[in-house]
C-alpha positions as CSV (number, residue, x, y, z in Angstrom):
1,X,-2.6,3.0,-19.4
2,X,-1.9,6.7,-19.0
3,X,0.8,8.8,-17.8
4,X,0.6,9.0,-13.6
5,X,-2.5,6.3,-13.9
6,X,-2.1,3.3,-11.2
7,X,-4.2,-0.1,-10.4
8,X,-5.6,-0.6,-6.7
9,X,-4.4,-4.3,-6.2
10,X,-7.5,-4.5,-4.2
11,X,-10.3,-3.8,-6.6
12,X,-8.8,-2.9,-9.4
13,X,-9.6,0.8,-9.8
14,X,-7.4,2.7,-12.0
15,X,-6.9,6.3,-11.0
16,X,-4.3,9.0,-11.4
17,X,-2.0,7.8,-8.4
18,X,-1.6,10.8,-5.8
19,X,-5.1,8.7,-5.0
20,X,-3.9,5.9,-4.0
21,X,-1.1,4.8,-1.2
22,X,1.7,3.6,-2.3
23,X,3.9,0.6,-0.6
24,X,7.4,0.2,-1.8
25,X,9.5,-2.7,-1.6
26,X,12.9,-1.9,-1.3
27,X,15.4,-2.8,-4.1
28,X,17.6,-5.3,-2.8
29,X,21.6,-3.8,-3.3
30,X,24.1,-2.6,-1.6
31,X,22.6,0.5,-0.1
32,X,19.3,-1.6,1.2
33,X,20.7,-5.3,1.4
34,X,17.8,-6.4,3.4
35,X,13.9,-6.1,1.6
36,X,12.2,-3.5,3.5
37,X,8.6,-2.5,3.0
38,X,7.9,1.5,3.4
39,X,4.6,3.7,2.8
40,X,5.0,6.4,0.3
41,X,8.8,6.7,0.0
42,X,11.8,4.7,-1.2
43,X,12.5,3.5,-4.9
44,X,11.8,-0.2,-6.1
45,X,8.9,-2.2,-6.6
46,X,5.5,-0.5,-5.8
47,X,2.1,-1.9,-4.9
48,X,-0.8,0.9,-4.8
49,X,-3.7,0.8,-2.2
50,X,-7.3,2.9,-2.5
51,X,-7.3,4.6,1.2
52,X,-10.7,2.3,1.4
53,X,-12.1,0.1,4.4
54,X,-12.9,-2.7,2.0
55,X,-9.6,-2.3,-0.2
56,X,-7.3,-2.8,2.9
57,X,-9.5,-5.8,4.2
58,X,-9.2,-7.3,0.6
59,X,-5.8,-6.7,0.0
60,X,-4.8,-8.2,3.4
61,X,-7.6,-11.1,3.2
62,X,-6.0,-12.2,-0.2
63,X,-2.3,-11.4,0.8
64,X,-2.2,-9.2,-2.2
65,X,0.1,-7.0,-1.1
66,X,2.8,-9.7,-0.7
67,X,2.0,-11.2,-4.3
68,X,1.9,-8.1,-6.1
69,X,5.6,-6.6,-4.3
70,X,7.2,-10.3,-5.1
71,X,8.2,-10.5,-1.5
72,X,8.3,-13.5,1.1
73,X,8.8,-11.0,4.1
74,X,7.7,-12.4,7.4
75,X,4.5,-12.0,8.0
76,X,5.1,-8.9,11.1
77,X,6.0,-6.8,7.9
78,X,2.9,-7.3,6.8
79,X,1.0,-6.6,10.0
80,X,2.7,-3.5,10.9
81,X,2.1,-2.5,7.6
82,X,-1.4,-3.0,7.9
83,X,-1.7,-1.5,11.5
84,X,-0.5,1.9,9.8
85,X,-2.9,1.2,7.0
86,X,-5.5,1.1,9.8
87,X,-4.0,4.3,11.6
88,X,-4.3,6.4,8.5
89,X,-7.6,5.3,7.2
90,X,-9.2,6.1,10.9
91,X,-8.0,9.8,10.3
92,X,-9.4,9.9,6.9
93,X,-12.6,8.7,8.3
94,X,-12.5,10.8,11.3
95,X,-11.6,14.2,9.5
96,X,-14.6,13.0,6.6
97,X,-17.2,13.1,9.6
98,X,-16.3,16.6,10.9
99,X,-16.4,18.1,7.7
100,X,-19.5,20.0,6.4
């Protein structure tokens, strides 16, 4: 794979990766002892998203996003998570529509 190129864990799409969102699970030390899951910030292990209706369902459908971070968080994480998904892919959609 390229330089900067990343894999949706949805559908598999590889594309340079300021296209995709990327969820970071926390590294587990001394600075963040418990496993936290963030959007677009933080070092340690990285899942990457298409900002997609059908990618979010998938992912969340599948529990890919739990598979591919290594993570047994509880499953609020995950939901949270995916309410912000939601959130941001609504405003995506919404600014599309009013676009020319």
């Amino acid at each position: 794979m390229q330089k900067n190129l990343r894999r949706c864990i949805a559908c598999r799409k590889i594309a340079p990766k300021n296209h995709f969102w990327r969820i970071v699970r926390q590294a587990n030390d001394t600075v963040h002892p418990e496993q936290t899951v963030q959007l677009d910030k933080g070092m340690g292990r990285s899942a990457y998203l298409c900002p997609r209706r059908e990618c979010l369902e998938a992912a969340q459908k599948k529990n890919r996003l739990a598979r591919s971070l290594k993570a047994n968080a509880p499953p609020e994480v995950y939901q949270d998570l995916y309410q912000t998904l939601r959130s941001r892919l609504a405003a995506i959609e919404e600014r599309d529509s009013h676009s020319p």
